[in-house]
C-alpha positions in Angstrom: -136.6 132.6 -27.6 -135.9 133.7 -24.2 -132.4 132.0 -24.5 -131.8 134.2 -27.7 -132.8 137.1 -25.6 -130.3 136.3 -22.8 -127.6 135.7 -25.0 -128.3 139.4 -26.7 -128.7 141.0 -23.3 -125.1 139.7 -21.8 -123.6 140.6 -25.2 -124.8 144.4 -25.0 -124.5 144.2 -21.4 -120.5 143.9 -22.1 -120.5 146.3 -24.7 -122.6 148.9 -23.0 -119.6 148.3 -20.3 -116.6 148.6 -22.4 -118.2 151.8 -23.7 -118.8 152.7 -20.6 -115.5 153.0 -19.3 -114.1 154.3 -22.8 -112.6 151.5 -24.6 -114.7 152.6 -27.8 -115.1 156.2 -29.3 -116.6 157.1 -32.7 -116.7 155.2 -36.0 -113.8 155.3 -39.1 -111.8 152.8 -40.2 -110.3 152.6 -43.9 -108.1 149.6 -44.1 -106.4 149.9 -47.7 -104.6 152.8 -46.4 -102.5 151.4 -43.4 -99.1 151.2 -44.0 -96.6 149.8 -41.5 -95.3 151.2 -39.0 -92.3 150.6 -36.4 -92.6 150.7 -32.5 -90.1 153.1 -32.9 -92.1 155.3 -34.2 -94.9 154.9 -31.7 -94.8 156.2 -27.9 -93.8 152.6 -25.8 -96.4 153.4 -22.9 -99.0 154.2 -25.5 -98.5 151.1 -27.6 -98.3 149.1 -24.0 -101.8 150.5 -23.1 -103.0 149.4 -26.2 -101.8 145.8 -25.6 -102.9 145.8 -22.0 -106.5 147.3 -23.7 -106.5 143.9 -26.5 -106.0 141.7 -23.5 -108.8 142.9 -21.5 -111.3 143.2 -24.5 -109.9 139.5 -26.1 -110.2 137.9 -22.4 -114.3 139.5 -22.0 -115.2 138.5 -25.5 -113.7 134.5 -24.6 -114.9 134.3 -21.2 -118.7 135.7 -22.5 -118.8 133.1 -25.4 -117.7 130.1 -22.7 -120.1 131.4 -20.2 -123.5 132.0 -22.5 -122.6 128.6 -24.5 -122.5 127.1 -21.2 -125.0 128.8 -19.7 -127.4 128.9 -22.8 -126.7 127.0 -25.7 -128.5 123.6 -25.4 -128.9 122.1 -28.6 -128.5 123.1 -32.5 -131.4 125.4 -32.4 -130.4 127.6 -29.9 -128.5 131.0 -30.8 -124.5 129.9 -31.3 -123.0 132.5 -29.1 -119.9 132.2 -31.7 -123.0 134.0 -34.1 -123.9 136.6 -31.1 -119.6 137.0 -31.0 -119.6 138.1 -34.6 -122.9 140.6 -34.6 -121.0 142.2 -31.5 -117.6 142.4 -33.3 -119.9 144.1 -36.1 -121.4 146.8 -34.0 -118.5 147.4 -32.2 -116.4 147.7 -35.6 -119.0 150.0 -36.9 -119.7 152.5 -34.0 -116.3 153.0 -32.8 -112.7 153.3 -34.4 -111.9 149.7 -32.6 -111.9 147.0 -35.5 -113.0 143.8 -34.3 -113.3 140.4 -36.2 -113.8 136.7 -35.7 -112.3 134.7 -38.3 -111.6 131.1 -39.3 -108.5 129.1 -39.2 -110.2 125.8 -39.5 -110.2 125.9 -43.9 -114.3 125.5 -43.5 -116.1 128.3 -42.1 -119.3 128.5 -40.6 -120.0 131.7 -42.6 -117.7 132.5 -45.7 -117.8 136.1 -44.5 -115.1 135.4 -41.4 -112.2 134.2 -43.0 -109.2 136.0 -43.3 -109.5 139.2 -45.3 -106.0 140.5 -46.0 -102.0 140.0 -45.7 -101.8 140.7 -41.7 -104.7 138.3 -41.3 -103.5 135.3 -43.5 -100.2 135.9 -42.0 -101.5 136.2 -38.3 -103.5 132.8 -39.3 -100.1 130.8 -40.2 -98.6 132.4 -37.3 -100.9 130.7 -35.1 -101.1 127.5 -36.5 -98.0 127.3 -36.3 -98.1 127.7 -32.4 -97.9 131.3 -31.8 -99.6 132.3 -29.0 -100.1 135.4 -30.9 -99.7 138.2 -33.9 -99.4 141.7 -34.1 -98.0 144.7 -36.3 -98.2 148.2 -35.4 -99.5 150.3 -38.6 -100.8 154.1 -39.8 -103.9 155.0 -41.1 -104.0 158.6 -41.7 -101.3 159.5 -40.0 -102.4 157.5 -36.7 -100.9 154.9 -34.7 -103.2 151.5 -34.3 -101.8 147.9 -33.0 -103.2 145.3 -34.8 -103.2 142.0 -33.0 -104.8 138.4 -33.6 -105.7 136.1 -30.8 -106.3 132.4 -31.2 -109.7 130.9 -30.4 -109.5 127.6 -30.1 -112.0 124.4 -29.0 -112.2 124.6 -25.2 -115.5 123.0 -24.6 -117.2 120.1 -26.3 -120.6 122.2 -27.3 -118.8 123.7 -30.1 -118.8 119.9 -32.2 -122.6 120.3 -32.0 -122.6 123.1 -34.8 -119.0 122.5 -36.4 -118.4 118.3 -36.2 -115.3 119.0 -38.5 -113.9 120.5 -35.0 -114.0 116.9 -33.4 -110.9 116.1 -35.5 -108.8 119.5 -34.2 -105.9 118.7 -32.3 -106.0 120.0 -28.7 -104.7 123.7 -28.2 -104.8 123.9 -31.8 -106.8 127.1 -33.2 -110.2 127.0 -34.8 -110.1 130.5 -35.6 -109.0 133.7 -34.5 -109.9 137.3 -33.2 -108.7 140.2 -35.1 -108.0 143.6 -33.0 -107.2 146.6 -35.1 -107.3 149.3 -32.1 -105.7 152.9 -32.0 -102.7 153.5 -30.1 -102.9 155.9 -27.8 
């Protein structure tokens, strides 16, 4: 219990941060109206923020899942922090206008609600199986800018076999899954 409490505390701990310094602001998100969108048509500096701001977020949420599996995850009762990765994504997704999603790329998913949702997703998935080191399309929602961008998440340590064994028989480097950004551009 006091491991499950840990892993909660340096999840909102990294949130409260990221809020903090005013990666997130208030909730909305309606995906079926996004249409595409060229960089042309966005400011460059903006749309470079926005890449440098994906970076950031997609190298706290990897080093936090390494470091409370490490730190915390013991055996197959313990908390997943892949499961504490998702309920963040879900807060985060729901209180601010930054979209965030962990989905699988592995064809057998620990939870059947993280797989790939629509076109960009499935796309981004190929994409990365194929060996990009990443995927992204700038798009409007109601008139506004957002980069979307997917990140590969692949096996880096050997505690992740304990809750998926079908991982075992992943090719190095290849991904297991993937994070999905949608984040405005500004």
């Amino acid at each position: 219990m006091k491991r499950n409490r840990a892993i909660a505390w340096v999840l909102v701990c990294g949130a409260l941060g990221a809020y903090q310094i005013g990666i997130f602001s208030p909730a909305w998100a309606d995906e079926k109206q996004e249409t595409a969108s060229t960089p042309k048509q966005v400011d460059e500096d903006a749309l470079e923020r926005t890449r440098a701001t994906i970076k950031l977020l997609d190298n706290i949420f990897k080093q936090t899942v390494v470091m409370v599996t490490e730190k915390y995850v013991h055996d197959e009762d313990d908390f997943a922090a892949g499961s504490a990765a998702v309920l963040l994504f879900k807060n985060i997704s729901d209180s601010s206008d930054h979209q965030v999603r962990l989905i699988d790329a592995s064809g057998d998913p620990y939870d059947s609600e993280n797989v790939a949702k629509d076109r960009f997703e499935k796309e981004g998935i190929a994409k990365l199986k194929a060996g990009a080191k990443g995927y992204e399309k700038v798009v409007v929602r109601e008139d506004q800018p957002f980069l979307r961008a997917l990140t590969p998440v692949p096996v880096v340590m050997q505690k992740c076999v304990m809750c998926h064994p079908h991982y075992a028989d992943v090719k190095e480097g290849q991904p297991i899954g993937a994070i999905s950004y949608t984040v405005p551009i500004r």
